[in-house]
mmCIF file of the N, C-alpha and C atoms, coordinates in Angstrom:
data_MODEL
# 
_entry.id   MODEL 
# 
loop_
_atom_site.group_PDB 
_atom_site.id 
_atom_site.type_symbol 
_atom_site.label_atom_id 
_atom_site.label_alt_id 
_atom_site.label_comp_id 
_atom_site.label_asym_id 
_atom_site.label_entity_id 
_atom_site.label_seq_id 
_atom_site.pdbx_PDB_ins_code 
_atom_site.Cartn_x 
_atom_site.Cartn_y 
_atom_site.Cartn_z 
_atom_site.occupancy 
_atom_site.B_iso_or_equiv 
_atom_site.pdbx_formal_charge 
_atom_site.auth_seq_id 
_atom_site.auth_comp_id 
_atom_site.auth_asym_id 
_atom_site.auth_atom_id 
_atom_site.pdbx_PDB_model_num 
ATOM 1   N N  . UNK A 1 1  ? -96.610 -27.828 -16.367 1.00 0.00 ? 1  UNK A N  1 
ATOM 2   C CA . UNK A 1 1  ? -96.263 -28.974 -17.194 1.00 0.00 ? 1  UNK A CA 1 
ATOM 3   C C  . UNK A 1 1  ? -94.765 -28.983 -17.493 1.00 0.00 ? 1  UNK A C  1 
ATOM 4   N N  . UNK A 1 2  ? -94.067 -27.743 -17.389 1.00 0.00 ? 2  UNK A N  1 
ATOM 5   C CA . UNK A 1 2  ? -92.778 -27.816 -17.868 1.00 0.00 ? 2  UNK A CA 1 
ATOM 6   C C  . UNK A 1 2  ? -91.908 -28.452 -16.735 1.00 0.00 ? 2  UNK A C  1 
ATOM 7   N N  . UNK A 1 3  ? -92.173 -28.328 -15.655 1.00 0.00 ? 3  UNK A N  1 
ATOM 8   C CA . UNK A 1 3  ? -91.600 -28.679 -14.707 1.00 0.00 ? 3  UNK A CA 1 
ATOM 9   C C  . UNK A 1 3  ? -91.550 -30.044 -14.293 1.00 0.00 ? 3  UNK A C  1 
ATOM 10  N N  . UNK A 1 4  ? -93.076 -30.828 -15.038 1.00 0.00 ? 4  UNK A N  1 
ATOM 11  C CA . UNK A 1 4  ? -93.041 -32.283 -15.019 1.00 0.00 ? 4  UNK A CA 1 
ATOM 12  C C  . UNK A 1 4  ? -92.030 -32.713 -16.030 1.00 0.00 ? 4  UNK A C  1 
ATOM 13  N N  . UNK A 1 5  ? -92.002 -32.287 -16.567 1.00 0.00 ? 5  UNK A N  1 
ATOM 14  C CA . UNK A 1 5  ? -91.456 -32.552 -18.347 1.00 0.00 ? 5  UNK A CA 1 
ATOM 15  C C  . UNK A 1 5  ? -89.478 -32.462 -17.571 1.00 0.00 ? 5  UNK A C  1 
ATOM 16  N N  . UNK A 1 6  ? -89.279 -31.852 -17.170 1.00 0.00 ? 6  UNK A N  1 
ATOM 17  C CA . UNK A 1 6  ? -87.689 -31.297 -16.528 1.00 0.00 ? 6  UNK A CA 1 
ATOM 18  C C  . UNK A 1 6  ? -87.449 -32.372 -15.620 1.00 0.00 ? 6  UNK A C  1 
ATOM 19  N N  . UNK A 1 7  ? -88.498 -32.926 -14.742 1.00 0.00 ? 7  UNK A N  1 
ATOM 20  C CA . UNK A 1 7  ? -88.478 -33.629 -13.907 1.00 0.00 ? 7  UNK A CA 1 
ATOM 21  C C  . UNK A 1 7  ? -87.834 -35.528 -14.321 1.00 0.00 ? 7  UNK A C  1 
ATOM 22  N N  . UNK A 1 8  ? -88.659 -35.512 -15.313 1.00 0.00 ? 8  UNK A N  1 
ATOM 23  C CA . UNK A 1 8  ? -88.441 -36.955 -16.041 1.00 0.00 ? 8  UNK A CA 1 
ATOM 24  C C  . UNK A 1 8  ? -87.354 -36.936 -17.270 1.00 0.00 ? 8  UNK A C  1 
ATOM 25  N N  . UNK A 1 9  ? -86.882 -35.947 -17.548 1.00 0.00 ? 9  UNK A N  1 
ATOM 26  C CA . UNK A 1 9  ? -85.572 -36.187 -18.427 1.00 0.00 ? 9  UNK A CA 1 
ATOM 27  C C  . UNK A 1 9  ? -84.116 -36.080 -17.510 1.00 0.00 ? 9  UNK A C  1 
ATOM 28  N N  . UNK A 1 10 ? -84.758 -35.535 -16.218 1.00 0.00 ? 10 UNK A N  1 
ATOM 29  C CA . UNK A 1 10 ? -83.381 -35.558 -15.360 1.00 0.00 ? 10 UNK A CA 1 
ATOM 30  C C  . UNK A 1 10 ? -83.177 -36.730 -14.754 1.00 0.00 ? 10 UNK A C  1 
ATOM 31  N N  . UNK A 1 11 ? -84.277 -37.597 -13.838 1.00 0.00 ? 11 UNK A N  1 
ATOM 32  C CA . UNK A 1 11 ? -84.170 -38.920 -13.088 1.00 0.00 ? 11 UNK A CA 1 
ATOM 33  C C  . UNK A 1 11 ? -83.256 -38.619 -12.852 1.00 0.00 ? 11 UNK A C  1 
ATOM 34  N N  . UNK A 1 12 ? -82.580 -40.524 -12.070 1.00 0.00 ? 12 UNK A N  1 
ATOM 35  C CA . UNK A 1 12 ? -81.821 -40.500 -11.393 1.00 0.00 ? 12 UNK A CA 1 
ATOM 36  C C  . UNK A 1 12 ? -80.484 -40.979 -11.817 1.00 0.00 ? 12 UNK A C  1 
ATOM 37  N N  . UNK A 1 13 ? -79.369 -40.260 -11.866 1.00 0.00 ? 13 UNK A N  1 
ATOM 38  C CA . UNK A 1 13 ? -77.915 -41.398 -12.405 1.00 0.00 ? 13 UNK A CA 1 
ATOM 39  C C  . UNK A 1 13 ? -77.062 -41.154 -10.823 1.00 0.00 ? 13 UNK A C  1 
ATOM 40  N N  . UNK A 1 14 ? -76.166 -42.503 -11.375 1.00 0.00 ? 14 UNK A N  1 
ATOM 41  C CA . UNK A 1 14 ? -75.508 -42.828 -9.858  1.00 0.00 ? 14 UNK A CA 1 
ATOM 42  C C  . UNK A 1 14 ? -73.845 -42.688 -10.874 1.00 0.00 ? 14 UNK A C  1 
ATOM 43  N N  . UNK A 1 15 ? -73.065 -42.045 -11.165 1.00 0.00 ? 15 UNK A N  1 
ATOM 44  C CA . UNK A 1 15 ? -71.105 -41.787 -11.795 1.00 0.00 ? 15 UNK A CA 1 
ATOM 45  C C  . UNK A 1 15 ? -70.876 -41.891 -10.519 1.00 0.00 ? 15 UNK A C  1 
ATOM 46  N N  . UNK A 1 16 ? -70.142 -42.571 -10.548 1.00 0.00 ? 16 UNK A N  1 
ATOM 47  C CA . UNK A 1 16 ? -68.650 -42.828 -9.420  1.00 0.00 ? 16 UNK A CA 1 
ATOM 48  C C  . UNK A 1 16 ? -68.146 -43.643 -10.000 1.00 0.00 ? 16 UNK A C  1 
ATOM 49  N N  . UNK A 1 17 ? -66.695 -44.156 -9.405  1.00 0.00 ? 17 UNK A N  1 
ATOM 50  C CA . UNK A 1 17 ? -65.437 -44.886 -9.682  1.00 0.00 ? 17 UNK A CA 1 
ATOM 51  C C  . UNK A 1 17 ? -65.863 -46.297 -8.874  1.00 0.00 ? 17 UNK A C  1 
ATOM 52  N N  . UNK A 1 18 ? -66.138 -47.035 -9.766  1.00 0.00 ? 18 UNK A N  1 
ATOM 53  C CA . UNK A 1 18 ? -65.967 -48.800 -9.359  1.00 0.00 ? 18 UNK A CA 1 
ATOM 54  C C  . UNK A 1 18 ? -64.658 -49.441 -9.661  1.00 0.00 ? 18 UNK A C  1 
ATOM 55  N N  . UNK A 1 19 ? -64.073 -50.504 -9.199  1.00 0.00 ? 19 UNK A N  1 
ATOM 56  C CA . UNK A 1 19 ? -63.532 -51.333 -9.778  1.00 0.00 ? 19 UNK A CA 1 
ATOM 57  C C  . UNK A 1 19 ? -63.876 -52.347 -10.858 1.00 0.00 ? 19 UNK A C  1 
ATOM 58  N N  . UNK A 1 20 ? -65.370 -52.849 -10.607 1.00 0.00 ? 20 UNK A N  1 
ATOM 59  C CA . UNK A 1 20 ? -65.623 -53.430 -11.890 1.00 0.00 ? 20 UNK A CA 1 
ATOM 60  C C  . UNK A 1 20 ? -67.263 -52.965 -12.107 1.00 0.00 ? 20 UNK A C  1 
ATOM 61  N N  . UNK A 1 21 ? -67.258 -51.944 -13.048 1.00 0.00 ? 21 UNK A N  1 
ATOM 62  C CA . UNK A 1 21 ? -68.207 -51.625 -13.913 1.00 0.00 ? 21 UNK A CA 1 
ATOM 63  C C  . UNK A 1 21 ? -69.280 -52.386 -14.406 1.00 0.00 ? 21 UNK A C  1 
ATOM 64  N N  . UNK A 1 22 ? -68.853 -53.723 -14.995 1.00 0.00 ? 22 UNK A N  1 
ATOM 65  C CA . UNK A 1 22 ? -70.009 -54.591 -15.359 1.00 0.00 ? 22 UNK A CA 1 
ATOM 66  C C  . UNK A 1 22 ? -70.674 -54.979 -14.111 1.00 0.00 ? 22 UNK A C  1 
ATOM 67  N N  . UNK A 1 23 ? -70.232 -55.371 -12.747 1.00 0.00 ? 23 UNK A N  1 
ATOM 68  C CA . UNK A 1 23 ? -70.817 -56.331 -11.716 1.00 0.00 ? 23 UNK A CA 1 
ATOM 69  C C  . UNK A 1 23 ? -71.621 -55.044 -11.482 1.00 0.00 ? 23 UNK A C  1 
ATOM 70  N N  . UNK A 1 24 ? -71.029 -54.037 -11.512 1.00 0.00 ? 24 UNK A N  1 
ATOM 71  C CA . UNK A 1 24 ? -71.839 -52.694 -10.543 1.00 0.00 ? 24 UNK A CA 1 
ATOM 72  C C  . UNK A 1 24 ? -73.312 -52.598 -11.498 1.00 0.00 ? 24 UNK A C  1 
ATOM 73  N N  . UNK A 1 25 ? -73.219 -52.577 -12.900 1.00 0.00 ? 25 UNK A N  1 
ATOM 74  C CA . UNK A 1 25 ? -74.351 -52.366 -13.454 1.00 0.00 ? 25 UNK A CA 1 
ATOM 75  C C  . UNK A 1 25 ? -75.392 -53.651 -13.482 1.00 0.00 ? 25 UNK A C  1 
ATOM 76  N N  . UNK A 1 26 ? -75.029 -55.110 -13.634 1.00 0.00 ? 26 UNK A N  1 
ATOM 77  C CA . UNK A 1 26 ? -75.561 -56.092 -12.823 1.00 0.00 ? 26 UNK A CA 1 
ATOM 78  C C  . UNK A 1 26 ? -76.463 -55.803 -11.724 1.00 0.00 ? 26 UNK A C  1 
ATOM 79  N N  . UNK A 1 27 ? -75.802 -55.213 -10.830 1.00 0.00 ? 27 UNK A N  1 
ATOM 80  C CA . UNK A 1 27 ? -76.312 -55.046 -9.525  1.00 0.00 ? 27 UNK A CA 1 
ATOM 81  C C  . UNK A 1 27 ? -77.688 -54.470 -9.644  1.00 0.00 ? 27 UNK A C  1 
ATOM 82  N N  . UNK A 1 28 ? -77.548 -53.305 -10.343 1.00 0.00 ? 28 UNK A N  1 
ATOM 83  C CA . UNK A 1 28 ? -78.405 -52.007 -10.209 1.00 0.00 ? 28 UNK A CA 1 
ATOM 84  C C  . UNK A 1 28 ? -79.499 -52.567 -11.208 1.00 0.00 ? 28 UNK A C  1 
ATOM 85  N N  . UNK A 1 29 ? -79.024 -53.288 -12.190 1.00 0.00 ? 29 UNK A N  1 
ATOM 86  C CA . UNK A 1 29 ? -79.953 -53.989 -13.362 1.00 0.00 ? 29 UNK A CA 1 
ATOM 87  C C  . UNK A 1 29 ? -81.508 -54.926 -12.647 1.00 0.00 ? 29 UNK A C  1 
ATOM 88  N N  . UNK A 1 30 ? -80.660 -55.942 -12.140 1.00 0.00 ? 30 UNK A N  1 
ATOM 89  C CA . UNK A 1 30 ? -81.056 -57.133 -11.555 1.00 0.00 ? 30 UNK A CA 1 
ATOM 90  C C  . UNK A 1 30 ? -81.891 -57.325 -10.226 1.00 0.00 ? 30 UNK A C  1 
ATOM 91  N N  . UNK A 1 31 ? -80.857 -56.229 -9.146  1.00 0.00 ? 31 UNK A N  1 
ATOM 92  C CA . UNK A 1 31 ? -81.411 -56.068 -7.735  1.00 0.00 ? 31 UNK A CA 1 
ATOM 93  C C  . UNK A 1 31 ? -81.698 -55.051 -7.842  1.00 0.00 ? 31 UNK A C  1 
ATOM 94  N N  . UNK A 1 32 ? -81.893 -53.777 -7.938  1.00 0.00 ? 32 UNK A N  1 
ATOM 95  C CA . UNK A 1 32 ? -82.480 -52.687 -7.726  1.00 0.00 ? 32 UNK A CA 1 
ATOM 96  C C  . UNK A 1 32 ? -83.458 -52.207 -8.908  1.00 0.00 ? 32 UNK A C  1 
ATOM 97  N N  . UNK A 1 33 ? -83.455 -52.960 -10.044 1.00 0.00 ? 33 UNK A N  1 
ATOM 98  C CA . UNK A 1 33 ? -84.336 -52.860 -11.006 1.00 0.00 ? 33 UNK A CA 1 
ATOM 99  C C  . UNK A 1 33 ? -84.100 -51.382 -12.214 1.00 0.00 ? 33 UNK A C  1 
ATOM 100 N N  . UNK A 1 34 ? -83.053 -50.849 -11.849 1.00 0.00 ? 34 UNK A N  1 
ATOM 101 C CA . UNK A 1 34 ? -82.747 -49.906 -13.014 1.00 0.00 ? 34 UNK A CA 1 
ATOM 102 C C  . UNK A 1 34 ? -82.636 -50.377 -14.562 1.00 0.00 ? 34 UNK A C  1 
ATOM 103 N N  . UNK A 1 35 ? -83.001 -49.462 -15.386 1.00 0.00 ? 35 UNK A N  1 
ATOM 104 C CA . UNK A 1 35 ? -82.146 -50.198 -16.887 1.00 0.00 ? 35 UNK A CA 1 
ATOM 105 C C  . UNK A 1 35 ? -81.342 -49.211 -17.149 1.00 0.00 ? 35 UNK A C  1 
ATOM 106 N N  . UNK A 1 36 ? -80.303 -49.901 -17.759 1.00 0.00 ? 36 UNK A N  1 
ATOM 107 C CA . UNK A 1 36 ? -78.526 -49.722 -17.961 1.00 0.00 ? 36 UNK A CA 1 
ATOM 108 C C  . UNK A 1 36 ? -78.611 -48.711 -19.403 1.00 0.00 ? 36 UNK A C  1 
ATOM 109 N N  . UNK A 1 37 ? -78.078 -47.953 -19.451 1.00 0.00 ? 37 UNK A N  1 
ATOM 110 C CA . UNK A 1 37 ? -77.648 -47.110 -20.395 1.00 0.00 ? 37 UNK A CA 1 
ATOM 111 C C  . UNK A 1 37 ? -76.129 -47.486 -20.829 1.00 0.00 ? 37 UNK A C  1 
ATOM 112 N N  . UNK A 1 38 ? -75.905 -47.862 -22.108 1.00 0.00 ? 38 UNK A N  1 
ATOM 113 C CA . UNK A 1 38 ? -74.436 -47.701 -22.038 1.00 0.00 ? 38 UNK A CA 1 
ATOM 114 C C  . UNK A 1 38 ? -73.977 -46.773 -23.008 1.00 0.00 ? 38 UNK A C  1 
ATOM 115 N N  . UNK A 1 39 ? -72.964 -46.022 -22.791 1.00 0.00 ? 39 UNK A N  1 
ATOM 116 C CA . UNK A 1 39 ? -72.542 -44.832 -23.456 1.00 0.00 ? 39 UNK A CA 1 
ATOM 117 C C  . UNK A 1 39 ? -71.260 -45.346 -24.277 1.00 0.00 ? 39 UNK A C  1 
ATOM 118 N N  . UNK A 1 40 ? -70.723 -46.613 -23.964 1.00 0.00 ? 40 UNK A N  1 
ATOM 119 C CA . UNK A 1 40 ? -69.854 -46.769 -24.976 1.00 0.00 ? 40 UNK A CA 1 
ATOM 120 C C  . UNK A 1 40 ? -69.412 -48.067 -25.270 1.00 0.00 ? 40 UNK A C  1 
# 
């Protein structure tokens, strides 16, 4: 069970350097169906 539990608080994040941040999270929102975390 611990290992399920490790499994789902890690998922998946995508950090890299965009030029524009909002269109990139758009993208991932809209077309790929992620939800957006924002940290600041």
């Amino acid at each position: 069970m611990e290992m399920n539990r490790k499994m789902s608080l890690v998922g998946l994040s995508c950090i890299f350097p965009v030029p524009n941040i909002t269109k990139t999270k758009e993208f991932y929102v809209e077309r790929l169906g992620f939800r957006a975390v924002e940290y600041f």
